[in-house]
N, C-alpha and C positions, 0 to 999 in steps of 0.2 A: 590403819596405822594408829596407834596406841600407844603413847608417852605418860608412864607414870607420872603422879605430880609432883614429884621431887625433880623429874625428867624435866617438864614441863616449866618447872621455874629454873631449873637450870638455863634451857634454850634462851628464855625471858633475859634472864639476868647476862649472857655471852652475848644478844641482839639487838638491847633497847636503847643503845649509845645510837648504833647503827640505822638503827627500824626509825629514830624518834628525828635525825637530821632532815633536815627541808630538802635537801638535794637527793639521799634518799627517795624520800620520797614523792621526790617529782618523778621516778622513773614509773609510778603508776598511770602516769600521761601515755607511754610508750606499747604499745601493741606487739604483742610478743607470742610468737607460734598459730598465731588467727583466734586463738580460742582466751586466753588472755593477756594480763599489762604485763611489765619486765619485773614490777615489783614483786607481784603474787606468784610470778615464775620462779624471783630468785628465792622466794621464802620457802616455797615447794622443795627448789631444790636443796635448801640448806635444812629444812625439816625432814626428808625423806633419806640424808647422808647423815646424819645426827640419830634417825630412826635405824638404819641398817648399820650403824656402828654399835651402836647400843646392841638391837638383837644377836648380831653375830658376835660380840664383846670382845670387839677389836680395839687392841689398845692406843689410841690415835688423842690427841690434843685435840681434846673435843673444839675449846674457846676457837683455836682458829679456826679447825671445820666448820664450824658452824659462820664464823667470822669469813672467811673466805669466797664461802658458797654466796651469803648476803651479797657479796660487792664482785661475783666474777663477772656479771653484767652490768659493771655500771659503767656506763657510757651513756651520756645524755643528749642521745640526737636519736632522730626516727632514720633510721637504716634503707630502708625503702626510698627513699625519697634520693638519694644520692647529693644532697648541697650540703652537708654539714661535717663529712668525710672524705678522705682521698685511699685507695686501694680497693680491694677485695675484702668488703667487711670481714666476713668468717675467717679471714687470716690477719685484721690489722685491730678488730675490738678489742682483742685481751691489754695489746698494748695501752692504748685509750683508757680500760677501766682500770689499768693498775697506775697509770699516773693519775687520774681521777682519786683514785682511793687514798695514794699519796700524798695527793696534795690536800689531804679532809680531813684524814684520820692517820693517827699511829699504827704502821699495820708492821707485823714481823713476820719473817724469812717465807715461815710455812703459809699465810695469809698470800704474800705476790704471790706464791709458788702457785696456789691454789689458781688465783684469777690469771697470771699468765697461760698458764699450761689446761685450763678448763678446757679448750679447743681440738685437744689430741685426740685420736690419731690425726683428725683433717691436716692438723698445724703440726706435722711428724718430725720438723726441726723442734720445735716446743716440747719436750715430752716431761710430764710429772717427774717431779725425782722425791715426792715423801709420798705414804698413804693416802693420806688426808687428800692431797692433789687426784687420786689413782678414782678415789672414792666418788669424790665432785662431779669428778669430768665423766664419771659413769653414769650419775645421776642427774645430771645434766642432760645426758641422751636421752636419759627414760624419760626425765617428764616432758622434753621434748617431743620425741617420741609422743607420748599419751596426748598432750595437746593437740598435734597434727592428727592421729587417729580421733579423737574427739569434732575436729573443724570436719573431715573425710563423713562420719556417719551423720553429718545433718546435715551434707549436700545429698540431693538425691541424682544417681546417678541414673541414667537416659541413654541406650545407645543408639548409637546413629547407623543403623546399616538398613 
């Protein structure tokens, strides 16, 4: 993935409100996919939706993209552990990090759209209704995705027969 430096300063200047907050950045406490924190996941995924909009040169409101992807994980509790939440995470965190992001930051239409509806298909009452949202929630899978296949090839698998 390759971001001109024009690119490059762009990303910088729509994420370092975002990137430079203490609560931000506490979410790199958090363990996220086995392979890394929620921070480095969420930047993954708002650099790699900001990379595939660029290449394919879709016309989408980059600042929220890029704005949205940052904060559609922010939720500040470890998920695992079950005492700091009530529900079925994978269906009740979007909620969580959009009043999280609410209550931090100025965020507009397309920005919730993005962090509520990051969940879909699973969250199929939830569904994206801009690009930008269609975009996240795809890239969201993948580096999902690529983390769990990443945690998978350094176990060494054993069968038992």
């Amino acid at each position: 993935m390759r971001l001109s430096e024009e690119e490059r300063a762009y990303f910088k200047a729509c994420s370092d409100e975002l990137l430079e907050h203490h609560l931000v950045q506490s979410m790199s406490r958090y363990e996220q996919h086995g392979t890394t924190n929620r921070l480095d996941h969420s930047v993954q995924v708002a650099q790699y939706s900001y990379w595939v909009s660029k290449k394919l040169k879709l016309k989408l409101d980059q600042k929220s993209l890029i704005r949205g992807a940052l904060l559609h994980d922010f939720f500040l509790y470890d998920w695992r552990t079950g005492t700091d939440h009530e529900g079925a995470h994978a269906f009740t965190h979007p909620e969580t990090a959009l009043s999280n992001a609410i209550e931090h930051f100025v965020i507009n239409e397309k920005e919730a759209d993005i962090i509520l509806n990051h969940m879909w298909p699973l969250t199929i009452t939830k569904m994206p209704s801009c690009k930008e949202s269609i975009l996240v929630s795809a890239m969201d899978k993948y580096c999902s995705l690529k983390a769990n296949f990443n945690r998978v090839k350094k176990v060494k698998w054993i069968p038992h027969f």
